[in-house]
TORGU-710190 format. One line per field, with one value per residue (C-alpha): residue number from 0; residue in three letters; x, y negated, z. Coordinates in nm, 2 decimals, always signed. Example, Ala and Ser with C-alpha at 12.3 -4.5 7.8 and 13.67 -1.06 7.14 Angstrom:
BEGIN
nr <- c(0 | 1)
rest <- c(ALA | SER)
u <- c(+1.23 | +1.37)
v <- c(+0.45 | +0.11)
w <- c(+0.78 | +0.71)
//
This chain:
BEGIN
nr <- c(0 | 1 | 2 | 3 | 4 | 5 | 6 | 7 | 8 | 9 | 10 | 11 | 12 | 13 | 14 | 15 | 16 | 17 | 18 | 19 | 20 | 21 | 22 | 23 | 24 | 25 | 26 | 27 | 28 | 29 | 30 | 31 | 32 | 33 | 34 | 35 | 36 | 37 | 38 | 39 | 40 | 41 | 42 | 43 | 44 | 45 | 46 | 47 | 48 | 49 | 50 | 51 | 52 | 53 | 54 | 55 | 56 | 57 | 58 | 59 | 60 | 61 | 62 | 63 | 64 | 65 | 66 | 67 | 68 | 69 | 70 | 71 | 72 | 73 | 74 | 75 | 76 | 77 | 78 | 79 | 80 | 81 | 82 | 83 | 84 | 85 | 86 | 87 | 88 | 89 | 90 | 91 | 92 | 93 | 94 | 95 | 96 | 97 | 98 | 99 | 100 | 101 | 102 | 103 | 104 | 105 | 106 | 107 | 108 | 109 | 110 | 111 | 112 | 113 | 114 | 115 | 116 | 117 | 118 | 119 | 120 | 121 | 122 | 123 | 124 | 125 | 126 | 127 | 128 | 129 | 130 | 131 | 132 | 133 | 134 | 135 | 136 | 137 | 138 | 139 | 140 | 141 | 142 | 143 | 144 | 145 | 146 | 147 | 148 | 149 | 150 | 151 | 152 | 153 | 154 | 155 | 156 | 157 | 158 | 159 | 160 | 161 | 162 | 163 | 164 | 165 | 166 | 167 | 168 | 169 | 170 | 171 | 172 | 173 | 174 | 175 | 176 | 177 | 178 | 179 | 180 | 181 | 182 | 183 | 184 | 185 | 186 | 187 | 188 | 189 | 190 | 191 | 192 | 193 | 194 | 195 | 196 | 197 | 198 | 199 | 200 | 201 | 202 | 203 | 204 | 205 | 206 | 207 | 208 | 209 | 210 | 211 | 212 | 213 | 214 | 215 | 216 | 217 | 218 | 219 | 220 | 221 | 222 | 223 | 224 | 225 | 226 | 227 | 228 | 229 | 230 | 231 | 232 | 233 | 234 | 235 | 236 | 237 | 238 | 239 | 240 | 241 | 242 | 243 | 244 | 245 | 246 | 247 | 248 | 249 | 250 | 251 | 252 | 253 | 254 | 255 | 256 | 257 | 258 | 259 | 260 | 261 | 262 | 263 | 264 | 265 | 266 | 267 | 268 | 269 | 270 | 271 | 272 | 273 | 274 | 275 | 276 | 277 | 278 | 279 | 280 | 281 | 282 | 283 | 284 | 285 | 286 | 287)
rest <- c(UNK | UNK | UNK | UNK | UNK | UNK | UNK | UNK | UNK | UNK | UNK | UNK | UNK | UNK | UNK | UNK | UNK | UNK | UNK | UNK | UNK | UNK | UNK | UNK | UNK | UNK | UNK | UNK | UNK | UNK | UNK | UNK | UNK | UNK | UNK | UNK | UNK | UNK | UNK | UNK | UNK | UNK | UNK | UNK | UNK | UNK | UNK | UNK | UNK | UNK | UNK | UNK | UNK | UNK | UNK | UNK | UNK | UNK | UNK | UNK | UNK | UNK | UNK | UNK | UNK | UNK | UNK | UNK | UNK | UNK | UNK | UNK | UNK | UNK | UNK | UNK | UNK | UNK | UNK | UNK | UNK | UNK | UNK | UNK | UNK | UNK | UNK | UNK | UNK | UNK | UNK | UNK | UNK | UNK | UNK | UNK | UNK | UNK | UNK | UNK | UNK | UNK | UNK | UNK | UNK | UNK | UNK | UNK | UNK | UNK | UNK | UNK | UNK | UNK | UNK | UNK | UNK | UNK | UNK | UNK | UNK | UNK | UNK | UNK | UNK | UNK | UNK | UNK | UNK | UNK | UNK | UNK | UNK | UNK | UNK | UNK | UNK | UNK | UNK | UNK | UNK | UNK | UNK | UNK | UNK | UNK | UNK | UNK | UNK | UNK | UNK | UNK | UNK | UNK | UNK | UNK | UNK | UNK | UNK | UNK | UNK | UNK | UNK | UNK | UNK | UNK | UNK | UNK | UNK | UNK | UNK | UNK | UNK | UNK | UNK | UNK | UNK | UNK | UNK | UNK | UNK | UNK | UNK | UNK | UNK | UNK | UNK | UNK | UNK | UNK | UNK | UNK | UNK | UNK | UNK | UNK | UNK | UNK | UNK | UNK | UNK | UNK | UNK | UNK | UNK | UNK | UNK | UNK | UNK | UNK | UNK | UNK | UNK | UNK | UNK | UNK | UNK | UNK | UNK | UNK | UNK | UNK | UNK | UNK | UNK | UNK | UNK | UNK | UNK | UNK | UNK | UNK | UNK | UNK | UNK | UNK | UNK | UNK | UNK | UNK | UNK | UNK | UNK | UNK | UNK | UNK | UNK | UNK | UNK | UNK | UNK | UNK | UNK | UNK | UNK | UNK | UNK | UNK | UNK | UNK | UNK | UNK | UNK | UNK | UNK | UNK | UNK | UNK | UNK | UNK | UNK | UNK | UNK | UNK | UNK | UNK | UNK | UNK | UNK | UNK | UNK | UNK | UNK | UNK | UNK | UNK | UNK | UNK)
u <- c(+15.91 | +15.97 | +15.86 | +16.03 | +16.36 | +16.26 | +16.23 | +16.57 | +16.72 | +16.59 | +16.70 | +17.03 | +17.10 | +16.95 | +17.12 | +17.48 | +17.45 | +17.34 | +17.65 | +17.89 | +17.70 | +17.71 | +18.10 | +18.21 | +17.98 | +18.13 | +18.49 | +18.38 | +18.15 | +18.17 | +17.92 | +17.73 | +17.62 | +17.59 | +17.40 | +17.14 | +17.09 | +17.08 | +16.85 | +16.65 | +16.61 | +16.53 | +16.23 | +16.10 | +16.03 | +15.88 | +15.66 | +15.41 | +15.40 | +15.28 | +15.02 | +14.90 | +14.85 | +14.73 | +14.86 | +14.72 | +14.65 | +14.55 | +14.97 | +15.04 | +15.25 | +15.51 | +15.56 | +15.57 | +15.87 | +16.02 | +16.02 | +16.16 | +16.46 | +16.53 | +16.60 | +16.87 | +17.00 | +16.95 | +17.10 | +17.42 | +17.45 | +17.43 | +17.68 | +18.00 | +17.90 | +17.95 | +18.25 | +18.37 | +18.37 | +18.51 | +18.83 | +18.89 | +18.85 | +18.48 | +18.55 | +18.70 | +18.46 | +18.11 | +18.10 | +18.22 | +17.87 | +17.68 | +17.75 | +17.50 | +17.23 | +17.50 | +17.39 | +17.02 | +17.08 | +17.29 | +17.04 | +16.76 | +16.95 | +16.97 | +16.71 | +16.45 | +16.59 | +16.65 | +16.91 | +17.18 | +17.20 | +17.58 | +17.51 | +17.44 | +17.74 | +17.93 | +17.86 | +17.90 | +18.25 | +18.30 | +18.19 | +18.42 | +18.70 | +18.62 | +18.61 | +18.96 | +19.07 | +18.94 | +19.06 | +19.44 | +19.67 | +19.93 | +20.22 | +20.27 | +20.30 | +20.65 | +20.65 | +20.56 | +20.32 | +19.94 | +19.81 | +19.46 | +19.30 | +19.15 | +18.78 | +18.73 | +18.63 | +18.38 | +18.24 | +18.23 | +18.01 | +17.79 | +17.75 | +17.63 | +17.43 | +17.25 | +17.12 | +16.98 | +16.71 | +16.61 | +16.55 | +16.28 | +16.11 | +16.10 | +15.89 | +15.67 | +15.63 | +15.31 | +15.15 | +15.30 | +15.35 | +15.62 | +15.60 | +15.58 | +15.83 | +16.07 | +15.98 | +16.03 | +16.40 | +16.49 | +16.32 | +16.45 | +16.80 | +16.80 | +16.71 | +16.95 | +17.20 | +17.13 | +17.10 | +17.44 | +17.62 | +17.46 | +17.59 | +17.94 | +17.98 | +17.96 | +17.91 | +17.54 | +17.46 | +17.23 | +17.57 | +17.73 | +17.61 | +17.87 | +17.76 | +17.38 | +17.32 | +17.49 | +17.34 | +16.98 | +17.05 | +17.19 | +16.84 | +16.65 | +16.80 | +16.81 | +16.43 | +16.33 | +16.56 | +16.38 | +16.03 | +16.12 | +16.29 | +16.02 | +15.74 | +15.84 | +15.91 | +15.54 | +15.33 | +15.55 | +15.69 | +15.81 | +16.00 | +16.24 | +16.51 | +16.52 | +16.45 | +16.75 | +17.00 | +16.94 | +16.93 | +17.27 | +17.40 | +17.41 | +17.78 | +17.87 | +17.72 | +17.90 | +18.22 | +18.19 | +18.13 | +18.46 | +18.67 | +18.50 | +18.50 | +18.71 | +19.03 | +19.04 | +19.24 | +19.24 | +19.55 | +19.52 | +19.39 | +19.10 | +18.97 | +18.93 | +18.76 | +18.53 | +18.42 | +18.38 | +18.17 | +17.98 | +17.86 | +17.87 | +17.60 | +17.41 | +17.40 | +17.31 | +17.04 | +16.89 | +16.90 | +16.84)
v <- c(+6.53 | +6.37 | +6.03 | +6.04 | +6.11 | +5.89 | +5.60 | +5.71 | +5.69 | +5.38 | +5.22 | +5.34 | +5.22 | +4.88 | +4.84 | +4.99 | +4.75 | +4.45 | +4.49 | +4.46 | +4.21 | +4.00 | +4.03 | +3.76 | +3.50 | +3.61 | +3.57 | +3.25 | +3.05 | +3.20 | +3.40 | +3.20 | +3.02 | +3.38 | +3.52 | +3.22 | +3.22 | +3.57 | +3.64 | +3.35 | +3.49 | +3.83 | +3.66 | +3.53 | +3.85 | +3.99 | +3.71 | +3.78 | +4.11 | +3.99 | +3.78 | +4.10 | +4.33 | +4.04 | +3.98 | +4.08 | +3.84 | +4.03 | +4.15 | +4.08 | +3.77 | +3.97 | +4.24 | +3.92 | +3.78 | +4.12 | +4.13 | +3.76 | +3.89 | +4.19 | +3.94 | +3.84 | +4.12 | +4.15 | +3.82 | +3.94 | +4.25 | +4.07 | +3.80 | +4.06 | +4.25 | +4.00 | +3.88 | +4.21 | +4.21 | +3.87 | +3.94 | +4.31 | +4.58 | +4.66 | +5.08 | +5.04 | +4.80 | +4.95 | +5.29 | +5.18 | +4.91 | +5.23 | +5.40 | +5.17 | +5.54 | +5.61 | +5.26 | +5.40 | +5.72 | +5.62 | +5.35 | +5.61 | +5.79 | +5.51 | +5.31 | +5.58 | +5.85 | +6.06 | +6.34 | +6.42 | +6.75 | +6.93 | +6.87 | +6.48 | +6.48 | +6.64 | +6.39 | +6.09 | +6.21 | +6.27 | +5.90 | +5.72 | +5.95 | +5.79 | +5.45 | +5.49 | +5.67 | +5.35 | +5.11 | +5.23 | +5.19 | +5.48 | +5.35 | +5.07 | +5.28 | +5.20 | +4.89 | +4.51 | +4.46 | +4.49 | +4.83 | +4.79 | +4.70 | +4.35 | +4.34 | +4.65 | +4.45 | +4.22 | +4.58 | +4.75 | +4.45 | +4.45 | +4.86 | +4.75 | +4.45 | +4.62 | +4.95 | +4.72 | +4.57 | +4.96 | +5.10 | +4.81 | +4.93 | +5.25 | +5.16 | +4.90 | +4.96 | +5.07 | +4.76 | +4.53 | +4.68 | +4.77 | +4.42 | +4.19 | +4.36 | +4.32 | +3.93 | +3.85 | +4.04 | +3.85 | +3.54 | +3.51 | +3.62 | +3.33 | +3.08 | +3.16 | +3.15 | +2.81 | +2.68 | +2.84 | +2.71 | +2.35 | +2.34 | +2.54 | +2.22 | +2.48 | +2.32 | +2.50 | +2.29 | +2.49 | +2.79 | +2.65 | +2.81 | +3.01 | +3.19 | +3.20 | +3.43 | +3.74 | +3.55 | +3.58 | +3.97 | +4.04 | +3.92 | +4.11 | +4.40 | +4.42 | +4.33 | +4.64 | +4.81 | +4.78 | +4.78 | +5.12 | +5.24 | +5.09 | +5.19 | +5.53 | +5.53 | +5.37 | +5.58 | +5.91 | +5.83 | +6.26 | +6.24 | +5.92 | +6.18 | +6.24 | +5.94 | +5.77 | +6.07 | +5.98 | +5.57 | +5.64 | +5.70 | +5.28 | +5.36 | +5.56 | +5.34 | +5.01 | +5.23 | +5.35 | +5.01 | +4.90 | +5.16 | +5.14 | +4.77 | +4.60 | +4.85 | +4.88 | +5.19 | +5.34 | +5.52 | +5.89 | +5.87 | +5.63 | +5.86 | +6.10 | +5.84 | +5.76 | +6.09 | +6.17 | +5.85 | +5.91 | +6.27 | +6.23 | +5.94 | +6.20 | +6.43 | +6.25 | +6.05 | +6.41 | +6.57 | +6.32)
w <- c(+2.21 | +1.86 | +1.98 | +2.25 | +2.00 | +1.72 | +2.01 | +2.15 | +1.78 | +1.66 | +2.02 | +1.96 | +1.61 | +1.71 | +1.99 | +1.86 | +1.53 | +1.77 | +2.01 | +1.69 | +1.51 | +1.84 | +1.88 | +1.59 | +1.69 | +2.09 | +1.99 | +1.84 | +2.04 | +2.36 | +2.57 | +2.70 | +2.35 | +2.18 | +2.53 | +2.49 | +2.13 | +2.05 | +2.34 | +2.23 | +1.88 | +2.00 | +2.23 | +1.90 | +1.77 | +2.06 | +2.10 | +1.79 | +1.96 | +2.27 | +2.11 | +1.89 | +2.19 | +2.41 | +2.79 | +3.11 | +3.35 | +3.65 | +3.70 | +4.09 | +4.18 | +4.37 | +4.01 | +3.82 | +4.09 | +4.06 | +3.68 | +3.70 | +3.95 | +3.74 | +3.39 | +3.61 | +3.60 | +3.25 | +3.19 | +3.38 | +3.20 | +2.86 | +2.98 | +3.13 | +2.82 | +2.56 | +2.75 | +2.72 | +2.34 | +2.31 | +2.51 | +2.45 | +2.14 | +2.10 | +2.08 | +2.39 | +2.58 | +2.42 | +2.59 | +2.92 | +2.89 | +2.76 | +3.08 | +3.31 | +3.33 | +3.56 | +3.80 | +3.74 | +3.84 | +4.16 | +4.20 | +4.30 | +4.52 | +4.75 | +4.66 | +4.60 | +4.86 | +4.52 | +4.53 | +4.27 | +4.11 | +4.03 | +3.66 | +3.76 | +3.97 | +3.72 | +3.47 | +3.69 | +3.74 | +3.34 | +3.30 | +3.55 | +3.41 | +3.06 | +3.19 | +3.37 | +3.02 | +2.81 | +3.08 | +3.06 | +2.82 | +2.89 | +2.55 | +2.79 | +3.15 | +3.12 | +3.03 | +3.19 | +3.00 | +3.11 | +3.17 | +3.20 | +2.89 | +2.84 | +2.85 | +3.09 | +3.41 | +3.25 | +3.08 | +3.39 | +3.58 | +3.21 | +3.29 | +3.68 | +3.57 | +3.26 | +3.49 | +3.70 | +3.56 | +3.41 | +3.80 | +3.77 | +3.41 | +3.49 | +3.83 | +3.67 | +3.31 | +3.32 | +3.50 | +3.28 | +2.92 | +2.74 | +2.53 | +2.78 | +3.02 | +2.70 | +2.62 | +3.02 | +2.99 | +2.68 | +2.76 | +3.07 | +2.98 | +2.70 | +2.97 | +3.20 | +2.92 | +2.87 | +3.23 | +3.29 | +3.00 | +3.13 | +3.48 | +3.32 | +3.07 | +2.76 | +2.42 | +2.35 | +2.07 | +1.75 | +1.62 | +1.35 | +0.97 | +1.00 | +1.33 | +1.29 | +1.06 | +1.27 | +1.62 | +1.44 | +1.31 | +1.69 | +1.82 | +1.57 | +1.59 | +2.01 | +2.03 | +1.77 | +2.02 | +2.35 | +2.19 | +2.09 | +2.39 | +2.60 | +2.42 | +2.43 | +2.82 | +2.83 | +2.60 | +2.75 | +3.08 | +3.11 | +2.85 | +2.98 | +3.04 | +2.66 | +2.46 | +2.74 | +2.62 | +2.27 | +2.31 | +2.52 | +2.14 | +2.10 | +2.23 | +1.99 | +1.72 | +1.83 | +1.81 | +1.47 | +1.38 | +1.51 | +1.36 | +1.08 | +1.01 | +1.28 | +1.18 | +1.59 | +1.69 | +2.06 | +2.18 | +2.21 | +2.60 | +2.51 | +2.24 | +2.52 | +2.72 | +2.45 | +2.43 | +2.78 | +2.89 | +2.61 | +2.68 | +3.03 | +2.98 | +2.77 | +3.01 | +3.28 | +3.11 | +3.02 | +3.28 | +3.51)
//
């Protein structure tokens, strides 16, 4: 029980302080530079890992294809959400990415043959009321001006993208290890960041001084967050349910983070939204 909720806590803070460290450089430079390079750094740190608890080289070809599909994924998630945070206010964009145990949990029913319980369905319907909360702007109903607020598609296709590639650790974690399940993820997602911003004709030259040092913490701080979370899934697998409740806190991190130090102020209906995606994530990452 208390690994499974430091895990979830140091996830959470990792990945809450990553998502707003990762939102200058964004704004900046563009997604697919900040999705390369920050996934890049974060493989760096995983990779002394790797060598220190060695690699198994008896995985089956058709996991290792899987686990190559699923960083994909990954890589999809990272890109809407970073897009997200470049054209729309982080508080608004971070809990509707947060949401994605709600793809997982969806995911199972009809991939798995799973069945959802009232409290699941409960809080599946408390987090797409949050998302249409954050994604509306009611001061402007009235007006001509836009209605949904920028950012919230590209966060909703991070949410889909980033439960993805989780229906895949949660099957497979133990054949391939939590370290190098989290250096294919990253790895991969850092090469497909570059091959993409290639063929799109992005400038993904080395960041400029200015950028690196935020790119570099991003990395840092994201791999310490899925080595926790992962190790904690692999070392406890029962307690999943718990150490996802508490890493679904990242959310709530990021959004102190831009109240705090981006001055960003939601509008009286996406404070409600904030606070129903995030407990209805909760929730459903507990009890599910």
């Amino acid at each position: 029980m208390y690994l499974a909720i430091i895990s979830g806590l140091i996830a959470a803070l990792a990945w809450g302080v990553s998502d707003y460290l990762i939102t200058g450089p964004t704004r900046a430079l563009g997604q697919y530079k900040t999705t390369a390079y920050s996934m890049l750094f974060s493989s760096l740190v995983l990779l002394p890992f790797l060598l220190y608890t060695g690699i198994n080289f008896h995985i089956p070809l058709t996991i290792m294809l899987l686990a190559l599909l699923a960083s994909i994924g990954a890589f999809l998630g990272f890109f809407f959400a970073y897009r997200s945070f470049k054209h729309g206010d982080l508080s608004i964009a971070a809990p509707i990415v947060g949401s994605y145990p709600v793809v997982i949990v969806i995911g199972s029913v009809f991939l798995l043959g799973d069945s959802l319980t009232s409290i699941e369905i409960i809080s599946i319907v408390a987090i797409i009321a949050g998302i249409i909360l954050l994604s509306t702007k009611f001061s402007v109903l009235k007006s001509k001006r836009k209605f949904v607020a920028a950012g919230v598609g590209s966060a909703i296709a991070g949410m889909f993208f980033l439960g993805t590639p989780m229906l895949f650790a949660g099957a497979y974690i133990a054949i391939l290890g939590f370290v190098l399940l989290s250096l294919i993820l990253r790895g991969m997602t850092s090469v497909c960041g570059f091959i993409t911003g290639f063929f799109a004709k992005q400038d993904m030259g080395f960041p400029a001084r200015g950028h690196i040092l935020p790119i570099v913490a991003a990395g840092v701080t994201d791999a310490i967050g899925v080595l926790a979370f992962l190790y904690g899934v692999q070392i406890k697998s029962s307690t999943l349910p718990i150490i996802s409740a508490v890493a679904g806190l990242a959310g709530a991190v990021t959004v102190i983070c831009a109240l705090i130090l981006l001055k960003e102020r939601p509008e009286k209906n996406q404070w409600m939204g904030i606070a129903l995606a995030l407990i209805g994530v909760i929730v459903l990452s507990y009890f599910s």
